[in-house]
N, C-alpha and C positions, 0 to 999 in steps of 0.2 A: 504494500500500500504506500503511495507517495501523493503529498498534500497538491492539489492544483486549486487554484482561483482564478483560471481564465483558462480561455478556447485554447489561446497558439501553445501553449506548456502541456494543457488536457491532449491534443494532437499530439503534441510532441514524446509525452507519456507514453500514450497508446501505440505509437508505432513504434517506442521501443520493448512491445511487448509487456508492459504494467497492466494486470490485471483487474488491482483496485485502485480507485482514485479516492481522496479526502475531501470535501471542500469543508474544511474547520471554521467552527467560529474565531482560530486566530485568525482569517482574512483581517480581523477587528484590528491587531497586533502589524501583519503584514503588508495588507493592503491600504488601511485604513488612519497607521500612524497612530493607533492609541495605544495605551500604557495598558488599555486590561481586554478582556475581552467582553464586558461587562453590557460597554453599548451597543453593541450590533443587533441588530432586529432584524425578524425574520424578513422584513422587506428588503435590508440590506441582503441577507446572506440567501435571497431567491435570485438576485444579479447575480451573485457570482457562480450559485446552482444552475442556472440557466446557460449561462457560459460554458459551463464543463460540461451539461448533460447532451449541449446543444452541435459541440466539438468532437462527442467519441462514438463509438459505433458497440462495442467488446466491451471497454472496463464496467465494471460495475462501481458507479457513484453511489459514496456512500457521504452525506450533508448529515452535520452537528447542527442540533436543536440549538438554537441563540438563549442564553440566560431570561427566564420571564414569559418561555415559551410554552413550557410542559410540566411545570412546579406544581401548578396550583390542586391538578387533578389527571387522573388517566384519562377522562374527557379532551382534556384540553390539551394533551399530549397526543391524541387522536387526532385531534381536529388541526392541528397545525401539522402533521406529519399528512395530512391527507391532502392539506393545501399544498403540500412541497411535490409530493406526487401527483396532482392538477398540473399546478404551474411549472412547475421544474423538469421533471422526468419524462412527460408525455407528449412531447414534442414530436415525437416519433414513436413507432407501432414497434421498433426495436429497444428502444428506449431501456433503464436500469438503474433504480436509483436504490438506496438502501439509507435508513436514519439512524442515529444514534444521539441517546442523551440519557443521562441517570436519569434512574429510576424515579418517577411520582411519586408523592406520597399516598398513600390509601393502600386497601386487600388486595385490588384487583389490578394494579401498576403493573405487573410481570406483563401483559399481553403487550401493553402500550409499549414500552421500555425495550422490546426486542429490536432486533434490527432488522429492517423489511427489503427486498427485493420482489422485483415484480418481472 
């Protein structure tokens, strides 16, 4: 797995055979010049999900939930990973996205908290 936040690097990955890609909420840190990764919203980090999803054909893209995204409930951890896979992933009928964020609080967190590919 090696991190990308844009198309020409997502390419450039993929044709050398990288199977997973990253797009972290360091974009925050990387792309974005901040000290934490604290402010990046999910609107921020669907640009940069978009760019990679939109660049590879193979990897499986796997997008870090933003801080504030999937805390409050397995609900809400549902619902923003669902949006990433609308907007992000499905650009194409080949398309491949996968999410990752600790776990919700509540009983039933486990389903939400898993990491997805489609």
């Amino acid at each position: 797995m090696l991190t990308a936040y844009d198309g020409s690097i997502a390419s450039a990955f993929e044709e050398s055979g990288v199977e997973v890609l990253l797009v972290g909420d360091s974009a925050a840190n990387v792309m974005m010049k901040s000290g934490t990764t604290l402010p990046i919203t999910v609107d921020d980090m669907m640009v940069f999900a978009r760019s990679v999803t939109n660049a590879v054909q193979r990897p499986l893209v796997v997008v870090d939930l933003p801080f504030g995204s999937y805390e409050i409930s397995s609900q809400q951890a549902v619902e923003t990973s669902v949006r990433f896979m609308k907007e992000a992933a499905c650009t194409r009928s080949s398309s491949k996205v996968g999410l990752r964020g600790p776990k919700p609080s509540g009983r039933s967190s486990t389903r939400a908290s898993r990491s997805w590919a489609t």
